[in-house]
C-alpha positions in Angstrom: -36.1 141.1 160.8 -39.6 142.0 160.2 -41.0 140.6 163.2 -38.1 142.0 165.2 -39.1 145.7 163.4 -42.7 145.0 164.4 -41.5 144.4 168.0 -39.5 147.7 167.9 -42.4 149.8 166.9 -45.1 148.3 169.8 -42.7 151.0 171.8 -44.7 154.0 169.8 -48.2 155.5 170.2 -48.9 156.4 166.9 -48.0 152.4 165.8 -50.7 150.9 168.2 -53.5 152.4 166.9 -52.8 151.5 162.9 -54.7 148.5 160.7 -53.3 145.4 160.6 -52.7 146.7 156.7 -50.9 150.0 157.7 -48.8 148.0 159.6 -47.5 145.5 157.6 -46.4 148.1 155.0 -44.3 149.9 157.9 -42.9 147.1 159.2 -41.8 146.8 155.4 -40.7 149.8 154.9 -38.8 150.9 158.2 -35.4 150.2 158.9 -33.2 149.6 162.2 -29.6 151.0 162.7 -27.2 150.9 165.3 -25.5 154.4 166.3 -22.6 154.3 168.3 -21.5 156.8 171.4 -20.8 160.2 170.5 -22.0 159.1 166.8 -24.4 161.9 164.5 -27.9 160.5 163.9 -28.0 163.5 161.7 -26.5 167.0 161.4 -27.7 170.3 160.6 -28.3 171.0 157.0 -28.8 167.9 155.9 -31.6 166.8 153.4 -34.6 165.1 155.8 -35.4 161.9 154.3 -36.3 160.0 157.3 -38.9 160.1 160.3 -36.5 159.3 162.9 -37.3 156.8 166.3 -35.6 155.9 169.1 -36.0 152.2 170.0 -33.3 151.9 172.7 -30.7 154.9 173.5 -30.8 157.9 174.4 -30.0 161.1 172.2 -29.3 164.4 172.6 -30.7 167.6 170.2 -28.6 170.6 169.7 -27.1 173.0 167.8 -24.3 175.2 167.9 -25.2 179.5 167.9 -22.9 181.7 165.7 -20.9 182.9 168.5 -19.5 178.6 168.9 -21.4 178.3 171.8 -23.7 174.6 172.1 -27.4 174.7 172.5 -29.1 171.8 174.2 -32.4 171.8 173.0 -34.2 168.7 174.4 -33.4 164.5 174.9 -35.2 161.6 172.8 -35.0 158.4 174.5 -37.2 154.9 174.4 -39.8 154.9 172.3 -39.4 158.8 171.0 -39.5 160.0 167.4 -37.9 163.1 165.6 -37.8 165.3 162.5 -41.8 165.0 162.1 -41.6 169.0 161.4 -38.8 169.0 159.4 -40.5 166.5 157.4 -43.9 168.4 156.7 -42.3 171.6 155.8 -39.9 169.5 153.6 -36.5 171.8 154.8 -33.2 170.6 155.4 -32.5 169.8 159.2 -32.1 172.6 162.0 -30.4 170.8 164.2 -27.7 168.3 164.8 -28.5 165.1 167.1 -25.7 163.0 168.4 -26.2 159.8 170.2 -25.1 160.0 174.0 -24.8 156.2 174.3 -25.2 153.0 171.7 -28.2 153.7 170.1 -30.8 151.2 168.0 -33.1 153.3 165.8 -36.1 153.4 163.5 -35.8 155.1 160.1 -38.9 155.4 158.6 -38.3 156.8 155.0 -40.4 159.9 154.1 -42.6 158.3 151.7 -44.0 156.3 154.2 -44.5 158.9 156.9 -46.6 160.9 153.7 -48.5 158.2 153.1 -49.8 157.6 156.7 -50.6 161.3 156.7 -52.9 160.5 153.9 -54.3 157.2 155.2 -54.7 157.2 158.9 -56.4 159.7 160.6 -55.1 158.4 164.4 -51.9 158.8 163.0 -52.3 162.5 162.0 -54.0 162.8 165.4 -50.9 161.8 167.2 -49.1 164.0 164.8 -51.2 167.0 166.3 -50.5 166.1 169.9 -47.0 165.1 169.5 -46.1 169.0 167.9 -48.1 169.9 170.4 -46.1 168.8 173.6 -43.0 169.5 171.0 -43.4 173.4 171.1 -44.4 173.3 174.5 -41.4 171.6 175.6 -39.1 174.0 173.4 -41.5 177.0 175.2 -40.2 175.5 178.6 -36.4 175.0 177.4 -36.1 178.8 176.9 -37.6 179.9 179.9 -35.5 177.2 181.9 -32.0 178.1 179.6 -32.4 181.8 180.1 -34.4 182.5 183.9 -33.2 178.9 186.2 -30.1 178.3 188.1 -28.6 175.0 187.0 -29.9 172.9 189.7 -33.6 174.0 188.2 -32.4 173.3 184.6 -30.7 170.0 185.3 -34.3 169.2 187.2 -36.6 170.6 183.9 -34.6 168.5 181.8 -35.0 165.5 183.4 -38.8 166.1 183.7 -39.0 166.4 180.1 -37.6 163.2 179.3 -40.7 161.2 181.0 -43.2 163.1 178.4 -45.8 159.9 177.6 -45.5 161.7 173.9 -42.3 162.6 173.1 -40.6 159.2 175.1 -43.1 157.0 175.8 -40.8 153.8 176.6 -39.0 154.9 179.9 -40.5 154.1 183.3 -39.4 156.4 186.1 -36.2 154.4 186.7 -33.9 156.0 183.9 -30.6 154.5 183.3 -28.6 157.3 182.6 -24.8 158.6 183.8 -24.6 161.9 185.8 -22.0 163.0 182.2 -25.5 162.0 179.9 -27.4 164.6 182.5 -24.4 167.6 182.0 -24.8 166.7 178.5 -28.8 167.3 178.2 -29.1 170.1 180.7 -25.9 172.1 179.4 -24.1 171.5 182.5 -21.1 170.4 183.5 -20.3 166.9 184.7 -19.5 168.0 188.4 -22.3 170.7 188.3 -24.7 168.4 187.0 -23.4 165.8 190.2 -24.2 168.9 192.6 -27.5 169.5 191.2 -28.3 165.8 191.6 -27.6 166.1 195.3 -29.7 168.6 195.6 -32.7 167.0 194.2 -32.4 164.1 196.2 -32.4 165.9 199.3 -35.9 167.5 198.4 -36.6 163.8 198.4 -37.4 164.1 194.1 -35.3 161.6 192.8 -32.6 158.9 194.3 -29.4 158.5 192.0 -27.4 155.2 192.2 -24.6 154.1 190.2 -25.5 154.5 186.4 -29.1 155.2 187.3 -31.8 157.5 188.9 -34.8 156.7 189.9 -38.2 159.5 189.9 -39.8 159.4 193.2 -42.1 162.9 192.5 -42.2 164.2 189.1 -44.4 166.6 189.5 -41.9 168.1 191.9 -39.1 167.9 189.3 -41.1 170.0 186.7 -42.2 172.9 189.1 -38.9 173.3 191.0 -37.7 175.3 192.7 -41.4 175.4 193.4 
């Protein structure tokens, strides 16, 4: 299991750049679980005991506004972690995050996350820039939830998922259903499916059967340009 954990974390940043020493104690000390479709990583409210990462999945972050209506705020796929905020201001969770598809993740248990921020200064480094590209993702996600038509949501969101921070383990072919993409953009199914179309006309992405593939990502995060 250990070496299997090891082989997990060579997906994340922040792991690549500890001692051999630092190392070993997380592979220790983290744990892998298997989430199943439509399952709750976590839920709003609860107590934050874990640095959570994504080592195959994909996941969606959300919660739900006092009027009953869903908020999609972002997606965590290969190679992404969550709740490092949470975590440092020691509050319960603001957020629920479900699992879109069979998930494997890292659970890294709080004491461990503390004691890296005490021992490894390239891990508090990454820390910095992952909060960073956090906030201004969440910047961008209000702007694109409040001002863009769908078929400029649905082509933000996707952009966000290929942040070398925040999911470092997807290339730019993303195995991911056209239901996952209504899911993360706060669209519909069939409106998500138009919006696809739409896209790959402007020649930004091609979509096959369970898949799509990134031809000009740049495009994706300034359209409609």
């Amino acid at each position: 299991m250990e070496t299997s954990i090891r082989r997990m974390l060579a997906k994340s940043i922040w792991a690549q750049a500890l001692t051999e020493e630092q190392l070993a104690r997380v592979e220790t000390e983290v744990v892998s679980r298997k989430i199943p479709a439509g399952g709750y990583v976590c839920r709003k409210g609860d107590a934050v005991t874990h640095w959570i990462g994504v080592h195959e999945g994909l996941l969606k972050m959300s919660s739900v506004s006092p009027e009953g209506k869903t908020v999609s705020f972002a997606g965590m796929a290969n190679g992404g972690w969550l709740g490092e905020g949470s975590l440092l201001k020691d509050e319960p969770r603001k957020y629920d995050v479900v699992a879109l598809r069979e998930s494997e993740l890292l659970y890294m248990p709080k004491a461990t996350y503390i004691w890296l921020l005490d021992n490894s200064i390239p891990f508090n480094r990454f820390l910095v820039t992952q909060l960073n590209e956090r906030l201004a993702l969440f910047i961008s996600l209000v702007e694109y939830d409040r001002m863009l038509e769908p078929d400029a949501r649905v082509a933000r969101c996707l952009a966000a998922l290929f942040n070398p921070y925040l999911n470092p383990g997807i290339g730019l072919n993303l195995q991911i259903s056209q239901e996952e993409v209504g899911n993360l953009s706060g669209t519909s199914r069939q409106r998500a499916n138009q919006a696809l179309q739409v896209l790959e006309k402007a020649g930004l992405l091609k979509v096959d059967y369970g898949s799509i593939t990134i031809n000009d990502l740049e495009g994706l995060r300034q359209f409609p340009g």
